[in-house]
C-alpha positions in Angstrom: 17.8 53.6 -9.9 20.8 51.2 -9.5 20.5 51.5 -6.3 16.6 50.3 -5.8 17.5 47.0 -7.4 21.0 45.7 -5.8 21.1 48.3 -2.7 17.9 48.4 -1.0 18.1 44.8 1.3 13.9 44.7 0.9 13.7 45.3 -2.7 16.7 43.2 -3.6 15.7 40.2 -1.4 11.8 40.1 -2.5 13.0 40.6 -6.2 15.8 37.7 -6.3 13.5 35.8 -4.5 10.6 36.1 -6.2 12.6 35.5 -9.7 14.5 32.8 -8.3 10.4 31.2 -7.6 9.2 32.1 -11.1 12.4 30.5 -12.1 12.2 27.4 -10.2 8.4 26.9 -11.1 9.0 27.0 -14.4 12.2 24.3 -14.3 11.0 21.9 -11.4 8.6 20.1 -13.3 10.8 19.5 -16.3 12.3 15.9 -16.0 15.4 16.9 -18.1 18.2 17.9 -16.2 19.3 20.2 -18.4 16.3 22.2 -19.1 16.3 22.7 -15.5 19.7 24.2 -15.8 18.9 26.3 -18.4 15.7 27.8 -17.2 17.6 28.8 -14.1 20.9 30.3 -16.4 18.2 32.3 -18.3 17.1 33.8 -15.6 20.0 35.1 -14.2 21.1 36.3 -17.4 17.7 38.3 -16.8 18.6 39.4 -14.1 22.3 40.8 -15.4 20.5 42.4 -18.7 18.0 44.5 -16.1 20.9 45.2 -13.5 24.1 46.1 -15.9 22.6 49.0 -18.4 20.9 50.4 -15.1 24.7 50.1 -13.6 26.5 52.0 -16.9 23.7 54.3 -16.8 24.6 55.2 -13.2 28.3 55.4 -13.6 27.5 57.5 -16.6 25.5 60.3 -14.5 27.3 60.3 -11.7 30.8 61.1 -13.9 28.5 63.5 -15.4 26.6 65.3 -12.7 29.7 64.8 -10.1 31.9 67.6 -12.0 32.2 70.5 -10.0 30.8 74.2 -11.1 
Protein backbone atom coordinates (compact mmCIF):
# COMPACT_ATOMS: atom_id res chain seq x y z
CA UNK A 1 0.00 0.00 0.00
CA UNK A 2 2.75 2.26 1.55
CA UNK A 3 4.86 1.17 -0.75
CA UNK A 4 2.80 2.30 -4.09
CA UNK A 5 2.89 5.84 -2.86
CA UNK A 6 6.58 6.60 -1.57
CA UNK A 7 8.37 3.35 -3.16
CA UNK A 8 7.42 2.85 -6.61
CA UNK A 9 9.83 5.79 -8.50
CA UNK A 10 6.76 6.12 -11.34
CA UNK A 11 3.97 6.42 -9.11
CA UNK A 12 5.79 8.58 -6.59
CA UNK A 13 7.18 10.94 -9.27
CA UNK A 14 3.79 11.38 -11.43
CA UNK A 15 1.95 11.85 -7.99
CA UNK A 16 4.29 14.55 -6.30
CA UNK A 17 4.37 16.07 -9.42
CA UNK A 18 1.12 16.19 -10.48
CA UNK A 19 0.12 17.63 -6.75
CA UNK A 20 2.95 19.87 -6.68
CA UNK A 21 0.99 21.34 -10.43
CA UNK A 22 -2.48 21.33 -8.87
CA UNK A 23 -0.74 23.10 -6.07
CA UNK A 24 1.02 25.65 -7.94
CA UNK A 25 -2.05 26.39 -10.19
CA UNK A 26 -4.00 27.13 -7.57
CA UNK A 27 -1.28 29.65 -5.74
CA UNK A 28 0.45 31.32 -8.84
CA UNK A 29 -2.14 33.47 -9.65
CA UNK A 30 -2.70 34.76 -6.12
CA UNK A 31 -0.79 38.18 -5.84
CA UNK A 32 -0.37 37.65 -1.99
CA UNK A 33 2.72 36.14 -1.01
CA UNK A 34 1.43 34.50 1.60
CA UNK A 35 -1.54 32.73 0.16
CA UNK A 36 1.01 31.34 -2.12
CA UNK A 37 2.80 29.98 0.82
CA UNK A 38 -0.05 28.53 2.25
CA UNK A 39 -1.61 26.93 -0.64
CA UNK A 40 1.67 25.08 -1.15
CA UNK A 41 2.04 24.19 2.98
CA UNK A 42 -1.61 22.78 2.56
CA UNK A 43 -0.71 20.69 0.22
CA UNK A 44 1.99 18.96 1.59
CA UNK A 45 0.26 18.63 4.70
CA UNK A 46 -2.04 16.60 2.13
CA UNK A 47 0.34 14.83 1.18
CA UNK A 48 1.68 13.72 4.99
CA UNK A 49 -2.23 13.04 6.04
CA UNK A 50 -2.53 10.37 2.86
CA UNK A 51 1.13 9.03 3.35
CA UNK A 52 1.46 8.68 7.45
CA UNK A 53 -1.89 6.52 8.38
CA UNK A 54 -0.95 4.37 5.22
CA UNK A 55 2.80 4.21 6.97
CA UNK A 56 1.24 3.19 10.73
CA UNK A 57 -0.97 0.98 8.98
CA UNK A 58 2.04 -0.83 7.42
CA UNK A 59 4.19 -0.98 10.43
CA UNK A 60 1.11 -2.23 12.13
CA UNK A 61 0.72 -5.44 9.71
CA UNK A 62 3.90 -6.15 9.15
CA UNK A 63 4.52 -6.47 13.32
CA UNK A 64 1.49 -8.35 13.04
CA UNK A 65 1.81 -10.75 10.10
CA UNK A 66 5.83 -11.01 10.57
CA UNK A 67 5.39 -13.22 13.88
CA UNK A 68 6.51 -16.59 13.24
CA UNK A 69 4.02 -19.86 13.53
Amino acid sequence: MICAIQDSALLSTIGVMELQQVAASFAYPQLDANVKLFIFVLAALFYFALCYPLTLLSRYLERRLGQGF
